[in-house]
C-alpha positions as CSV (number, residue, x, y, z in Angstrom):
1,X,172.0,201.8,94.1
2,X,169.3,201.0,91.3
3,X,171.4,198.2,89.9
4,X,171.0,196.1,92.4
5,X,167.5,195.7,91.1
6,X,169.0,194.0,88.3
7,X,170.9,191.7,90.4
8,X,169.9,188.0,90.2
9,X,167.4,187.0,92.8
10,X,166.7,182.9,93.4
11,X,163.2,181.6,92.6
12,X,161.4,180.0,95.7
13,X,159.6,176.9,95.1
14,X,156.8,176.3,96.9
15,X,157.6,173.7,99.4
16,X,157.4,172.4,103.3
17,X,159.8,175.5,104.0
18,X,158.3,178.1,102.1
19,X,154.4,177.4,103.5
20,X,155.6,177.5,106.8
21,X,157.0,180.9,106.4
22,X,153.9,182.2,105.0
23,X,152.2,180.5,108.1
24,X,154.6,182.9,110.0
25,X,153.7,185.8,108.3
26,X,150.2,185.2,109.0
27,X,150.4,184.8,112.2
28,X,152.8,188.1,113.1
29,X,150.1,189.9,111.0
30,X,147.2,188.4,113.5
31,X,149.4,189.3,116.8
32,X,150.5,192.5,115.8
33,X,146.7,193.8,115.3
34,X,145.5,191.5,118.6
35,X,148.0,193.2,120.6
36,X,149.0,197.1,119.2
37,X,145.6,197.2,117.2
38,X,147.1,199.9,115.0
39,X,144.7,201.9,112.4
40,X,141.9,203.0,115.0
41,X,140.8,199.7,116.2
42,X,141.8,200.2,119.7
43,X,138.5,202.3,119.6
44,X,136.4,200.0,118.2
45,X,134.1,198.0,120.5
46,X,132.2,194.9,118.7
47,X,132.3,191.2,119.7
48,X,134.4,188.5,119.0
49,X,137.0,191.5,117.8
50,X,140.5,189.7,118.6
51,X,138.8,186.9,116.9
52,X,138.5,189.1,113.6
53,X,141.7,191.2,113.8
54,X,143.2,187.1,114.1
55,X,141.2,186.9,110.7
56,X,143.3,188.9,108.9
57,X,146.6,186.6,109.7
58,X,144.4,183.9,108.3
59,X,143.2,185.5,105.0
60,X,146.7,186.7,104.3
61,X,147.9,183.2,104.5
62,X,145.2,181.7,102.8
63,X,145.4,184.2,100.0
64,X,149.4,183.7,99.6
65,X,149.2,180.2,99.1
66,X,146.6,179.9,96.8
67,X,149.0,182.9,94.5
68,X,152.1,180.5,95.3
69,X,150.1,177.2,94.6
70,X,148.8,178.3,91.4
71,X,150.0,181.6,90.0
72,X,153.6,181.3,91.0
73,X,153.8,177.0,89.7
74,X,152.4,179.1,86.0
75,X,155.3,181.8,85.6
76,X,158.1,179.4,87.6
77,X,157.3,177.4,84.3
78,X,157.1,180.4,81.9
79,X,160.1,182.2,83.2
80,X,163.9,180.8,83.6
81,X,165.3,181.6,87.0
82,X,168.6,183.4,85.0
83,X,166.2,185.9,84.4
84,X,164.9,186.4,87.4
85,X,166.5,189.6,89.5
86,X,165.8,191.7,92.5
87,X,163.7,194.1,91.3
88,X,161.2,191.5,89.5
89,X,161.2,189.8,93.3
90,X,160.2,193.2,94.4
91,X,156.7,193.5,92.3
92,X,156.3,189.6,92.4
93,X,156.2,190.3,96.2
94,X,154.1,193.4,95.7
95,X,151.2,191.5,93.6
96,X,151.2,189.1,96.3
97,X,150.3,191.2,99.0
98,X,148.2,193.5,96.9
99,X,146.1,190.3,96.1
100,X,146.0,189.9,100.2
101,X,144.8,193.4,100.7
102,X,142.0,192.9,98.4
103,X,141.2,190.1,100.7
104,X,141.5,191.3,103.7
105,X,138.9,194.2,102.3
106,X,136.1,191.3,101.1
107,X,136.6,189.7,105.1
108,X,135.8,192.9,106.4
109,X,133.3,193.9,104.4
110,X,131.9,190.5,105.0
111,X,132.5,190.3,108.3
112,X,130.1,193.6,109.2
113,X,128.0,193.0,106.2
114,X,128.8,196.0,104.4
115,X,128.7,196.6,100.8
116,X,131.8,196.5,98.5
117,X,132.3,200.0,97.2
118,X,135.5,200.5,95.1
119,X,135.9,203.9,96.9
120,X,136.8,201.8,100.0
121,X,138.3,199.6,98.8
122,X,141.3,201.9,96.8
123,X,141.5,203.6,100.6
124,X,141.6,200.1,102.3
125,X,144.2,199.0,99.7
126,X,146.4,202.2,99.7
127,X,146.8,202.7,103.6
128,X,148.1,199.0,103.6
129,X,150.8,199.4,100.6
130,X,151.9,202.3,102.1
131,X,152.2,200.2,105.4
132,X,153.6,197.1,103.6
133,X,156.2,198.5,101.0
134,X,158.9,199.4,103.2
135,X,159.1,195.9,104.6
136,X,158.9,194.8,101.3
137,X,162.1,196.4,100.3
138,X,164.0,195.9,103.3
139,X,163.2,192.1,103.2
140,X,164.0,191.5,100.2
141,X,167.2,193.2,99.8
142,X,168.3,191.8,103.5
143,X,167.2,188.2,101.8
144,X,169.4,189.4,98.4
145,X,172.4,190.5,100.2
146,X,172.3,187.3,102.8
147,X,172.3,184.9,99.8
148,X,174.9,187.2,97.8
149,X,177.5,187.1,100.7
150,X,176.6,183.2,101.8
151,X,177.4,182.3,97.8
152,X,180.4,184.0,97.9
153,X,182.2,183.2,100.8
154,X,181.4,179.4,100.2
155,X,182.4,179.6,96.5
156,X,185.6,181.2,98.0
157,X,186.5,178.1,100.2
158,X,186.6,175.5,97.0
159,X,188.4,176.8,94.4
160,X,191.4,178.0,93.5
161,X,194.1,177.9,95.5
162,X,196.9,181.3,94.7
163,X,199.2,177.7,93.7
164,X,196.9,176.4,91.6
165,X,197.5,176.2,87.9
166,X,195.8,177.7,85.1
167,X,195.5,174.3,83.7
168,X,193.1,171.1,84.2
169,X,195.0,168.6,86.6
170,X,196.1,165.1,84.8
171,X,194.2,162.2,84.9
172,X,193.7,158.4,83.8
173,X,191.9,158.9,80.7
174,X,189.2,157.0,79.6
175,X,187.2,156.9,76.5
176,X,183.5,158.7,76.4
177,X,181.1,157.4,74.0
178,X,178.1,159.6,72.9
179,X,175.0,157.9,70.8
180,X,172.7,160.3,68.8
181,X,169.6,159.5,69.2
182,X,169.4,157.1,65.9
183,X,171.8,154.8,67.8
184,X,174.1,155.8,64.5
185,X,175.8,159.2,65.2
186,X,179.1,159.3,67.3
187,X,181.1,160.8,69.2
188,X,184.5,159.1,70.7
189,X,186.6,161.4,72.9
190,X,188.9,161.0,76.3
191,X,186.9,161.9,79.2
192,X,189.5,164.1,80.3
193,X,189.2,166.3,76.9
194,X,185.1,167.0,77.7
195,X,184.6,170.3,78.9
196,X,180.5,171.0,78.5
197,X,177.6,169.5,77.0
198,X,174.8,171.7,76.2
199,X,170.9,171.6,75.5
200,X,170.4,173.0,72.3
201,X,166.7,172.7,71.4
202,X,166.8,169.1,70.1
203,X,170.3,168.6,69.8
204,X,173.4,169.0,72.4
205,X,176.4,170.6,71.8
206,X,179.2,168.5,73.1
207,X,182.1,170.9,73.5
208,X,185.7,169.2,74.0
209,X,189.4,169.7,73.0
210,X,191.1,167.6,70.1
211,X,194.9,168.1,69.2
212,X,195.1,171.0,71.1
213,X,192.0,173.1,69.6
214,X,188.6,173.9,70.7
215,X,185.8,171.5,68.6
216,X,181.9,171.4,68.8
217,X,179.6,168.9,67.8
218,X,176.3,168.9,67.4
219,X,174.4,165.6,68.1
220,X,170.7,164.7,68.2
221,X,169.8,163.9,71.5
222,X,168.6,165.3,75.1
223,X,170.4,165.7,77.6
224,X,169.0,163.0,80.0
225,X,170.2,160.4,77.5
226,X,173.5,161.6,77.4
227,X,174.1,161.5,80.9
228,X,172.8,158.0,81.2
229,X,175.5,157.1,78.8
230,X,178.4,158.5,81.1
231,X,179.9,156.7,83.6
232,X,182.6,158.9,84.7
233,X,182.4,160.2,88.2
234,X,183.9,163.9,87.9
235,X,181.3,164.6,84.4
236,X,177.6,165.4,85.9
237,X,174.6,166.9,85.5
238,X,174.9,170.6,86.7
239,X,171.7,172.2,85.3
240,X,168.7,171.8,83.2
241,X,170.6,172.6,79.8
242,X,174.3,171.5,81.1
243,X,176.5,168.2,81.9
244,X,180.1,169.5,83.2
245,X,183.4,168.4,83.2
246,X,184.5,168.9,86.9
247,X,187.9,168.5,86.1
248,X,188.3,171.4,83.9
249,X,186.5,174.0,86.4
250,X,189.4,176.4,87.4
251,X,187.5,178.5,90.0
252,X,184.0,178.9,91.2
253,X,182.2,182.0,92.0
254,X,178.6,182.7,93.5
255,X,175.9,185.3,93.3
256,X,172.3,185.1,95.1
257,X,171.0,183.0,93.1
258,X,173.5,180.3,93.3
259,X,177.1,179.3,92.3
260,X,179.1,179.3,88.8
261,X,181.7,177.2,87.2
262,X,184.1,178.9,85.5
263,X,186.2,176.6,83.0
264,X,190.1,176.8,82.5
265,X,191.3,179.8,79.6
266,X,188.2,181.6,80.3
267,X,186.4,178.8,78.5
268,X,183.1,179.0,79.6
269,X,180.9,179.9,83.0
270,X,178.6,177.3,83.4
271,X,175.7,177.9,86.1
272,X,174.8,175.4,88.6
273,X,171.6,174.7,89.6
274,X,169.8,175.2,93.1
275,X,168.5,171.6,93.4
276,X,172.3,170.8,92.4
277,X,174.8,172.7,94.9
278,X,175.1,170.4,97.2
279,X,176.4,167.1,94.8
280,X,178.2,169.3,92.4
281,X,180.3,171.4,95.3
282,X,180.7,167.9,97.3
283,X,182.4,166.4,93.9
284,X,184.9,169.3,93.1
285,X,186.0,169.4,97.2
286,X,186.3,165.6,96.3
287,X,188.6,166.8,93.0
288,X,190.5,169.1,94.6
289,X,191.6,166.6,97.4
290,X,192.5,163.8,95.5
């Protein structure tokens, strides 16, 4: 059961999508405590209340999407999503509503003019975790296991077939050209013979088949500039540090975070990116028809 905390989990950018969720949370938080007024306020008798227990849906909000606007943009840079997993979701998740307890503790204590005493404030804090980390855990793993199982079942639908062969299907070749960056260094091969290029640092490494044997070759030069040199429909851009021979993708599986293109002989598994499903998936159902 504790592996699945090791499980890859996607990183959420913060987008249209993702504010209006945390809109929604706010605003279950401000009718839950309008309408059950859980924690003793039913008792309570002060004016404008429903307008301060609605507070709290506000601050919460306000407080996530100042973490998401700035804190999350710093560590979405820092950290690579391959190495984000479950159970890092789970105290990302935590910090953030942590940070909204302590808020929701400076709008009360504002609210009724009191004074900020830690004592109160480690009670205030610790009667909402309590609250909040059960919902934390369910939600997140109900979000892992919905992106696991939606992954997997369309990776299942686009390759292979049980007729398939363990071998990259024929095709018109035509030659690829690749430029170093000094305009001086080549490299010549059939498209067809491509399997990856890879970021490396400064350089790629262009890994292809020649005479029937596995070469790499290192040149110096990004990635973006390579792809603007290829013209061939079935090679793209699948990630940040890899361009992909379609052609030579045998099967494709998927995990939460996304899906994965595993080459022909075991090659290689080369992930595909978030932001890239959608065109890379489209080509290979394009591949597999033709």
């Amino acid at each position: 059961m504790l592996d699945v905390f090791k499980a890859p989990y996607p990183v959420y950018g913060f987008n249209q999508r993702r504010l209006r969720s945390i809109l929604g949370i706010g605003a279950f938080v401000a009718f839950f405590l309008i309408v059950f007024q859980p924690f003793g306020t039913d008792q309570a008798q002060f004016p404008y209340k429903n307008w301060f227990l609605g507070g709290y849906g506000l601050v919460i909000s306000g407080s996530i999407i100042l973490m998401e606007a700035f804190a999350g943009k710093l560590w979405r840079r820092q950290l690579p999503e391959e190495q984000w997993t479950v159970g890092k979701q789970f105290i990302w998740v935590s910090i953030y509503v942590s940070v909204a307890l302590i808020a929701c503790y400076l709008y009360k204590q504002w609210f009724f003019q009191l004074p900020i005493r830690l004592s109160d404030l480690g009670y205030f804090y610790l009667l909402g975790i309590t609250v909040a980390i059960f919902p934390i855990i369910i939600m997140t793993l109900m979000d892992y296991i919905y992106q696991l199982q939606r992954n997997q079942k369309i990776a299942a639908n686009i390759l292979p077939s049980p007729e398939q062969p363990s071998e990259a299907p024929q095709s018109q070749t035509r030659p690829l050209l690749l430029k170093a960056e000094n305009e001086k260094d080549l490299l010549e091969i059939p498209d067809n013979q491509l399997f990856y290029i890879q970021s490396a640092d400064n350089y790629a490494e262009v890994v292809f088949r020649s005479e029937g044997s596995l070469h790499k070759s290192m040149l110096r030069n990004s990635l973006q500039r390579l792809e603007q040199q290829i013209a061939v429909p079935h090679i793209k851009r699948c990630h940040r540090s890899f361009i992909v021979n379609l052609q030579q993708v045998e099967k494709v599986s998927g995990n939460a975070q996304g899906y994965k293109l595993h080459l022909f002989h075991q090659m290689a598994v080369v992930p595909v990116s978030r932001s890239k499903n959608d065109e890379i998936l489209n080509s290979l159902q394009s591949i597999q028809n033709l």
